[in-house]
KOLTI-227861 format. One record per residue: residue number from 1; residue in three letters; x, y, z of N, C-alpha, C in turn. Coordinates in steps of 0.02 Angstrom, whole numbers. Example, Ala and Ser with C-alpha at 12.3 -4.5 7.8 and 13.67 -1.06 7.14 Angstrom:
residues 2
k r n_c1 n_c2 n_c3 ca_c1 ca_c2 ca_c3 c_c1 c_c2 c_c3
1 ALA 660 -284 390 615 -225 390 660 -165 390 .
2 SER 642 -112 354 684 -53 357 645 2 394 .
END
This chain:
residues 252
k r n_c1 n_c2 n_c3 ca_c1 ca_c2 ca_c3 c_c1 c_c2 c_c3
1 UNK 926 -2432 595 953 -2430 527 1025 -2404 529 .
2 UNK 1088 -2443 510 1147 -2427 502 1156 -2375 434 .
3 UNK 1196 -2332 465 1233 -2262 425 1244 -2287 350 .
4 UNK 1222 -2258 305 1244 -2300 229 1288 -2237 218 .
5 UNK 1328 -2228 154 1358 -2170 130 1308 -2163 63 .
6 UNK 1277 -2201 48 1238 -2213 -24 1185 -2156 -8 .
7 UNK 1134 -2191 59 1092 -2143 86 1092 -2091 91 .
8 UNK 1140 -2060 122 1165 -1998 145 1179 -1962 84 .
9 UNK 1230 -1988 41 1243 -1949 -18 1176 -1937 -62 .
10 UNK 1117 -1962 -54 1070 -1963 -99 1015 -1924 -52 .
11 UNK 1034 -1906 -14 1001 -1865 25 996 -1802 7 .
12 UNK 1071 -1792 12 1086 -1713 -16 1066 -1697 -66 .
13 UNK 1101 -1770 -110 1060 -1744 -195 992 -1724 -201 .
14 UNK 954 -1761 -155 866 -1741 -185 856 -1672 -138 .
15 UNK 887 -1661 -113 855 -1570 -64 927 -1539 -79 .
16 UNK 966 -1536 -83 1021 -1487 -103 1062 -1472 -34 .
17 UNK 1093 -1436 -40 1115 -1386 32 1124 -1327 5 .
18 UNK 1093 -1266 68 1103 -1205 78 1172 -1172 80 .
19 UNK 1203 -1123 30 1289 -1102 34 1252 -1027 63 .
20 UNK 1318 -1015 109 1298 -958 157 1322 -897 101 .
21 UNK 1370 -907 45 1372 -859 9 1314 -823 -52 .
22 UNK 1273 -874 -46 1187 -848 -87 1153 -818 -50 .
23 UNK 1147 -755 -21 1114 -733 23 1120 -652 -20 .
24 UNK 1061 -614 9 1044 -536 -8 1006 -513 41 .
25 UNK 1032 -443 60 1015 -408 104 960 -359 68 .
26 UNK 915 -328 93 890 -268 58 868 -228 139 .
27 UNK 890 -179 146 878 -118 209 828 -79 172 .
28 UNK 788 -56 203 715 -13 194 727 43 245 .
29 UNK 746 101 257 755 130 301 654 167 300 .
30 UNK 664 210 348 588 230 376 592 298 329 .
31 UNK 543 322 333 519 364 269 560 458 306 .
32 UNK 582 442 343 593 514 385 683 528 361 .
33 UNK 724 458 348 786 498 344 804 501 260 .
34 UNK 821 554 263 809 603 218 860 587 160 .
35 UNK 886 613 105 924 577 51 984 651 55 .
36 UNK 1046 636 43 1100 676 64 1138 699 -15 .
37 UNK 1101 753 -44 1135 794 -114 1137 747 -174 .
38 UNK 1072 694 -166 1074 675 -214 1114 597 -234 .
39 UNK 1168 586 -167 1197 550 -157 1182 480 -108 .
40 UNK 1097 471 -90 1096 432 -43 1072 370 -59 .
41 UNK 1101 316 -27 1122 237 -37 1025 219 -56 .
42 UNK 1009 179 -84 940 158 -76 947 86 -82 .
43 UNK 911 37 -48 908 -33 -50 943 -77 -82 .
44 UNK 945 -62 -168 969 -75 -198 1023 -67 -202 .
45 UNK 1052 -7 -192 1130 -3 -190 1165 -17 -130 .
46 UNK 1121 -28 -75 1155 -57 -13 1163 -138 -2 .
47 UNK 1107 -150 -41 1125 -229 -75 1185 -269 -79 .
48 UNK 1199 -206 -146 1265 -229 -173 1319 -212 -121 .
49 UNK 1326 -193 -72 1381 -152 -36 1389 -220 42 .
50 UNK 1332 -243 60 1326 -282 119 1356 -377 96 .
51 UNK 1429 -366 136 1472 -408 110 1456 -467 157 .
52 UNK 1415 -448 212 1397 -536 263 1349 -506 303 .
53 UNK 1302 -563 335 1251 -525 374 1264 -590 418 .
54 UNK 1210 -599 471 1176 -647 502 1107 -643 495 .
55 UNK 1067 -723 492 991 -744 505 986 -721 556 .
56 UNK 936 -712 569 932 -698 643 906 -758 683 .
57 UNK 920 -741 742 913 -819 787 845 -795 838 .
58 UNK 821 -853 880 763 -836 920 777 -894 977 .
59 UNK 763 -861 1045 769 -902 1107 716 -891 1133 .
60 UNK 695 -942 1157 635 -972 1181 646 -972 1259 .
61 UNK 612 -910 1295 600 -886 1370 558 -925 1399 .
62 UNK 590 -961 1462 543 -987 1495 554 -975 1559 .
63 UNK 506 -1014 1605 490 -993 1672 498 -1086 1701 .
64 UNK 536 -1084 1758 534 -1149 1790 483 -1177 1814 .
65 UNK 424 -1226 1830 384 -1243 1855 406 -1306 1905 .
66 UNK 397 -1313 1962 423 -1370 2000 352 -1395 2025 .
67 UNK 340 -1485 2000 280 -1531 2025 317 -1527 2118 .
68 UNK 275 -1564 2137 265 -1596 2194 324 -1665 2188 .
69 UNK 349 -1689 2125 377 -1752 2126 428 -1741 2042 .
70 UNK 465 -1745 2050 521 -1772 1997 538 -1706 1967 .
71 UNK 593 -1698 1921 638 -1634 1885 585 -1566 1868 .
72 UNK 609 -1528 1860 582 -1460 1860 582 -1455 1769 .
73 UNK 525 -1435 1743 490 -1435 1688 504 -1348 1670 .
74 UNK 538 -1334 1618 554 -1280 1607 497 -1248 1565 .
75 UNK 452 -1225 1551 392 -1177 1505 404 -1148 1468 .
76 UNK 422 -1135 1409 412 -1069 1395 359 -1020 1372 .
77 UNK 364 -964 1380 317 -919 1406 317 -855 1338 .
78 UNK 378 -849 1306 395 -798 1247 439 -817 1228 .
79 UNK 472 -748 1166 515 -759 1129 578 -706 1158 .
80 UNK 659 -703 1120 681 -666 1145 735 -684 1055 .
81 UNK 723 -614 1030 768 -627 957 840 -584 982 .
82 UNK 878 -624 934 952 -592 946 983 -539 888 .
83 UNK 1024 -502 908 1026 -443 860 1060 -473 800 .
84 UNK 1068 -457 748 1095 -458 696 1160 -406 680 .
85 UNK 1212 -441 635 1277 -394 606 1264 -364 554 .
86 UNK 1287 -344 477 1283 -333 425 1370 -293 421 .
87 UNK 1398 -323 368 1463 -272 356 1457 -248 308 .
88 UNK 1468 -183 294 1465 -124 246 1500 -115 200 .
89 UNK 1535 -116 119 1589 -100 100 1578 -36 92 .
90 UNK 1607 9 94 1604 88 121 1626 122 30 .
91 UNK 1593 156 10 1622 184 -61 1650 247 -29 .
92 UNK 1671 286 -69 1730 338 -70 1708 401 -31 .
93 UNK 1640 408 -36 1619 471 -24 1578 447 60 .
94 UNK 1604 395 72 1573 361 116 1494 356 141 .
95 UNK 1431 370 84 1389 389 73 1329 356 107 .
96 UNK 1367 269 144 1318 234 160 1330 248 251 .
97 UNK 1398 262 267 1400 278 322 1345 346 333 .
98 UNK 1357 399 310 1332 433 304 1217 431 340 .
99 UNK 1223 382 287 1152 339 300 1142 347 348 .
100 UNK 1180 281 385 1157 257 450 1160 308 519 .
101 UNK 1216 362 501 1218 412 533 1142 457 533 .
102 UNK 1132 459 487 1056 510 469 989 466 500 .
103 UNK 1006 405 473 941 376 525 960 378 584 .
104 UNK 1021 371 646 1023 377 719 1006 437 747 .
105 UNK 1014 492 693 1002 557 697 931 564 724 .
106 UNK 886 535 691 812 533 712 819 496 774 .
107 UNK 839 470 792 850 403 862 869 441 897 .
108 UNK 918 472 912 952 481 964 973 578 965 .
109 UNK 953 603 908 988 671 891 1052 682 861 .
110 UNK 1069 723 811 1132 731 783 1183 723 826 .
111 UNK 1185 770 907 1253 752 931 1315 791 898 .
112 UNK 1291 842 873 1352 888 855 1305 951 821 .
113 UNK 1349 993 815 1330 1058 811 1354 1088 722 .
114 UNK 1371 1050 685 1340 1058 607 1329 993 558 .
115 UNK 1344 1018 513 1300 927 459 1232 973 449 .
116 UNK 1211 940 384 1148 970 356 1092 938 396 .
117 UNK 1087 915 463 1032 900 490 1035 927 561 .
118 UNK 1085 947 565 1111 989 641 1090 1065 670 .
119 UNK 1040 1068 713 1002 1122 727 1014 1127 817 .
120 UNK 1007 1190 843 1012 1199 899 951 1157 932 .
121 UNK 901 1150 912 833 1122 936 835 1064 947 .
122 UNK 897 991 893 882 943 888 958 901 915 .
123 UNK 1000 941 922 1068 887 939 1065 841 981 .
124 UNK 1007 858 1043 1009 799 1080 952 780 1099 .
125 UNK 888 755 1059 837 764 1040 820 695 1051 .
126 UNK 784 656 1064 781 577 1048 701 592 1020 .
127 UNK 701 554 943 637 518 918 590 491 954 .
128 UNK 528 506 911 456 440 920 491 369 884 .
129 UNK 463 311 925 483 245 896 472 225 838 .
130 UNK 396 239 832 345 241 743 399 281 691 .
131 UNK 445 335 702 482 370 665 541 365 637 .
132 UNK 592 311 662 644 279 676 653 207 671 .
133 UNK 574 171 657 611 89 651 590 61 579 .
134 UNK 625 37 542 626 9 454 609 -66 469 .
135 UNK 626 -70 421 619 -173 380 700 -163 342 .
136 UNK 702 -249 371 766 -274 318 725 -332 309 .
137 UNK 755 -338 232 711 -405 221 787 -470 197 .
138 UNK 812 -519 224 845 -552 209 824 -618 164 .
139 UNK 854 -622 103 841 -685 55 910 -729 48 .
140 UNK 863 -795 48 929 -846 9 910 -871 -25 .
141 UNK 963 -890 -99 963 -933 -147 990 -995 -145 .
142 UNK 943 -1019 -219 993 -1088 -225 1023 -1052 -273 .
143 UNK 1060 -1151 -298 1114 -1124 -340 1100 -1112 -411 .
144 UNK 1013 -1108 -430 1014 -1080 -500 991 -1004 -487 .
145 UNK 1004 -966 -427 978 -890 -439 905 -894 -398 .
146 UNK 860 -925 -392 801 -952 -363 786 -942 -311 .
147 UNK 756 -889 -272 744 -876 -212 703 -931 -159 .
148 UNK 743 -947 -88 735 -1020 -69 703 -1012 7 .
149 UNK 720 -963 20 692 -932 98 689 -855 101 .
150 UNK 664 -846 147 673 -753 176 651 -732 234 .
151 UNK 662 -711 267 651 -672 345 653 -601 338 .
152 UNK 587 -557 365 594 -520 363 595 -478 432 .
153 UNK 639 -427 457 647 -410 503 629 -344 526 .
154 UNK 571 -353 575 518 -294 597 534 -254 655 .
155 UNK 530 -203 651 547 -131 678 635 -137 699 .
156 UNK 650 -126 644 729 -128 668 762 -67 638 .
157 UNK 815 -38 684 857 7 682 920 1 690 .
158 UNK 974 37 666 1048 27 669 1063 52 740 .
159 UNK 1067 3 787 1086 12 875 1161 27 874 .
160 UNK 1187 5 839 1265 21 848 1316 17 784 .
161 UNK 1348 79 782 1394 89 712 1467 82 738 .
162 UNK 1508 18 747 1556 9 773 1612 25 727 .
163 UNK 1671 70 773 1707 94 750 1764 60 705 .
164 UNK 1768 108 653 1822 51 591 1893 106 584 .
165 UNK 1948 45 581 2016 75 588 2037 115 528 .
166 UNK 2077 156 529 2122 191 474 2186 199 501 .
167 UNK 2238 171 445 2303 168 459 2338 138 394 .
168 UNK 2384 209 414 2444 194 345 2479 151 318 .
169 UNK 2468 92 371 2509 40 363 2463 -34 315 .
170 UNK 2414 3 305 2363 -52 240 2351 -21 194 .
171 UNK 2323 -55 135 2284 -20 73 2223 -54 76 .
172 UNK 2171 -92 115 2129 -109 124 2061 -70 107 .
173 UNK 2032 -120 98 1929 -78 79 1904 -61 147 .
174 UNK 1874 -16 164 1838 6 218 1789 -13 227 .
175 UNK 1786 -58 273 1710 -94 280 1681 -86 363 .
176 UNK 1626 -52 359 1561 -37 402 1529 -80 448 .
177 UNK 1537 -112 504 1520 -150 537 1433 -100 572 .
178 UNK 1384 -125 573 1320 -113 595 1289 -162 645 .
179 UNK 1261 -151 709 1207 -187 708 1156 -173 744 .
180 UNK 1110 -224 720 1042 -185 700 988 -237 771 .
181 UNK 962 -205 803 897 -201 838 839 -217 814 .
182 UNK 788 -265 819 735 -254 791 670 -322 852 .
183 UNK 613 -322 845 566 -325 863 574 -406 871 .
184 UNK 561 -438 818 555 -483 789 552 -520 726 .
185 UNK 555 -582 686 568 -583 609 491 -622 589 .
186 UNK 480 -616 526 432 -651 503 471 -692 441 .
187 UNK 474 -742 440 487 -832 401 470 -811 354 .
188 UNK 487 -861 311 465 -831 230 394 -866 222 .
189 UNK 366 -909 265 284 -900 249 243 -838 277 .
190 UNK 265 -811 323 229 -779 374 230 -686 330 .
191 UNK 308 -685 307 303 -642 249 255 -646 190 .
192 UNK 250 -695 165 180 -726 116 132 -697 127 .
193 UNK 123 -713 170 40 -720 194 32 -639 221 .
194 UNK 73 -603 242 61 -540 249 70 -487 223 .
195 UNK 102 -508 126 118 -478 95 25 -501 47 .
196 UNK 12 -542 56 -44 -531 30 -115 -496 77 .
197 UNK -102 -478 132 -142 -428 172 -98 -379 167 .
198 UNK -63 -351 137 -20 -282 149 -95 -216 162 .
199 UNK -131 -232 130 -189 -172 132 -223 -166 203 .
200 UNK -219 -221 229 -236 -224 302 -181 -192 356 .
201 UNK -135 -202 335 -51 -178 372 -25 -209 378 .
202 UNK 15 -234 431 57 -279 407 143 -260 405 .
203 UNK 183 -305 399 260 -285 393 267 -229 362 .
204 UNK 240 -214 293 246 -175 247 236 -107 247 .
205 UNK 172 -116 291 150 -48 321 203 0 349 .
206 UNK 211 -45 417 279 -22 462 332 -9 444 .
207 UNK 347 -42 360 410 -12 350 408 29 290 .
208 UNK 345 79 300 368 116 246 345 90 183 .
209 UNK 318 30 157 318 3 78 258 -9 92 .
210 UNK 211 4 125 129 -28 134 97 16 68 .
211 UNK 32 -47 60 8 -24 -7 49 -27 -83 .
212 UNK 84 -70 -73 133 -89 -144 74 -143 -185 .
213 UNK 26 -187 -151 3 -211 -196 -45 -164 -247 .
214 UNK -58 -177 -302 -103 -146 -330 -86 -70 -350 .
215 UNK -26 -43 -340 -12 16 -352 58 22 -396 .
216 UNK 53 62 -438 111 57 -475 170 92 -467 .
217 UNK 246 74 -484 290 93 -460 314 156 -459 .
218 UNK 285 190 -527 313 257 -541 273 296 -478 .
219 UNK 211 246 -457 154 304 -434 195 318 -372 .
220 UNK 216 256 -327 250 252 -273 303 308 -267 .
221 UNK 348 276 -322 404 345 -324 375 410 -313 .
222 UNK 333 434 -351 310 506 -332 297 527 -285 .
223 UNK 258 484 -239 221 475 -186 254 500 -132 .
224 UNK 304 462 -120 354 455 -84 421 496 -71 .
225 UNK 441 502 -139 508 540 -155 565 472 -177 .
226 UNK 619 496 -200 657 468 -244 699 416 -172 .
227 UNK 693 424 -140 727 396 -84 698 299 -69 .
228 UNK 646 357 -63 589 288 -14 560 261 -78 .
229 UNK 538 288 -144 508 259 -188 564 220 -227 .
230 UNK 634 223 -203 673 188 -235 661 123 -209 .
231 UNK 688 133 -141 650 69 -80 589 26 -98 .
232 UNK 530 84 -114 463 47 -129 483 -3 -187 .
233 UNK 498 10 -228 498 -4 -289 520 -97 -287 .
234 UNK 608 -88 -251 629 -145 -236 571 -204 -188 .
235 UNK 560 -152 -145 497 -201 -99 460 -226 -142 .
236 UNK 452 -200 -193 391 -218 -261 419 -293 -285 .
237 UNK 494 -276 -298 521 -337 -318 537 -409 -258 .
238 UNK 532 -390 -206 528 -448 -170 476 -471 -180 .
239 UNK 402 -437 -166 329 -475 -174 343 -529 -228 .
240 UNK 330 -480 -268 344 -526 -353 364 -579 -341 .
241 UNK 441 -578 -315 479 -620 -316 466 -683 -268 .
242 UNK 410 -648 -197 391 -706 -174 328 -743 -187 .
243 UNK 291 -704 -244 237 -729 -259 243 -788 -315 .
244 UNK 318 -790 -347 332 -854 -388 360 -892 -330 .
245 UNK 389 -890 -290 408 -912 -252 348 -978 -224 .
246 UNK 304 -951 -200 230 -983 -172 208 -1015 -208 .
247 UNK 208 -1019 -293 193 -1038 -347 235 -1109 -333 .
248 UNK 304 -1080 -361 356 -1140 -362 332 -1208 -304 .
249 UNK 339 -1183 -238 347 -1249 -182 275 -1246 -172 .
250 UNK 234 -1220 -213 145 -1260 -198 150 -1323 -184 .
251 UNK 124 -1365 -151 119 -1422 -161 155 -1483 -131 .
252 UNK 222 -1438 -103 274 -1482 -76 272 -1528 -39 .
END
């Protein structure tokens, strides 16, 4: 069948295309780092602050197998996911840096000798793994607002806070380069389907938001503290949000 432009153009029309600028981040940090005077970033407000991310990608590990006769048949055997970026716009009090500092803190130890988490016992201290790894959950839209995919990304931590310039010679926004480590992602069916076992465990569990079905938000907040029940709360709003979601493409 020869290339039409008719075809093609009517292609797009009936499925749309994906714009890389409809996208939302939401970070879930783990229930251990702690909220800083009242001032600390929660999901929601880190949302709004995360100016580009990456999907995350997955390579497929294999092992060579050679027959007795003709080319060598490559296997694969596992998975191997690649890290992810996120850039930060940094507010004044630099509150989100701050963050990511307080969660490595559990990772790796403060690394200095004051800051309100800095103790002779812990500066160079390295964490349990269970204590130190969150959920990010990444969404994209179409173009009426409509949530269209999502990946959610399991046991992940901020591996590296790469250093950002200051100099007199700009008036520029300060933006936070991160990136983040994690396990592996679950697809936006695989999120589905394990957001409706959350009571069994599940992503949700691990990051801190387990048991959101069936429980109410204020209860969470209490539960939790203003930090993580802020977190919970939003996690509340992804379900939701993917449970119309499942509704919508029934059937497809």
């Amino acid at each position: 069948m020869a290339f039409g432009l008719d075809a093609f153009v009517s292609s797009l029309a009936k499925s749309g295309v994906a714009k890389v600028s409809h996208f939302e981040v939401l970070i879930n940090p783990p229930t251990l780092v702690p909220p800083l005077a009242g001032s600390h970033p929660d999901a929601r407000h880190m949302a709004m602050r995360i100016e580009s991310a990456n999907w995350p990608g997955r390579t497929a590990m294999t092992v060579d197998y050679n027959t007795d006769f003709g080319p060598i048949r490559k296997i694969p055997y596992s998975a191997m996911y690649g890290d992810i970026t996120t850039n930060v716009i940094l507010s004044d009090d630099f509150r989100e840096r701050t963050m990511i500092e307080a969660w490595q803190d559990i990772m790796v130890g403060t690394h200095r000798l004051d800051g309100p988490y800095a103790t002779a016992g812990n500066s160079f201290t390295t964490g349990y793994y269970d204590d130190y790894v969150g959920n990010i959950v990444i969404k994209q839209y179409d173009d009426l607002g409509n949530e269209s995919y999502m990946a959610s990304l399991e046991e992940c931590y901020p591996a590296i806070l790469a250093p950002a310039d200051a100099t007199w010679g700009a008036d520029e926004i300060h933006k936070m380069p991160v990136t983040w480590y994690y396990r592996y992602y679950r697809d936006q069916r695989q999120t589905l389907n394990y957001a409706a076992e959350v009571k069994k465990g599940g992503f949700l569990a691990t990051s801190g938001l387990g048991g959101l079905l069936g429980v109410g938000a204020g209860a969470i907040a209490g539960k939790l503290g203003p930090t993580v029940g802020s977190a919970a709360i939003t996690g509340i709003g992804v379900l939701q949000g993917s449970q119309r979601l499942a509704a919508a493409t029934k059937g497809r």
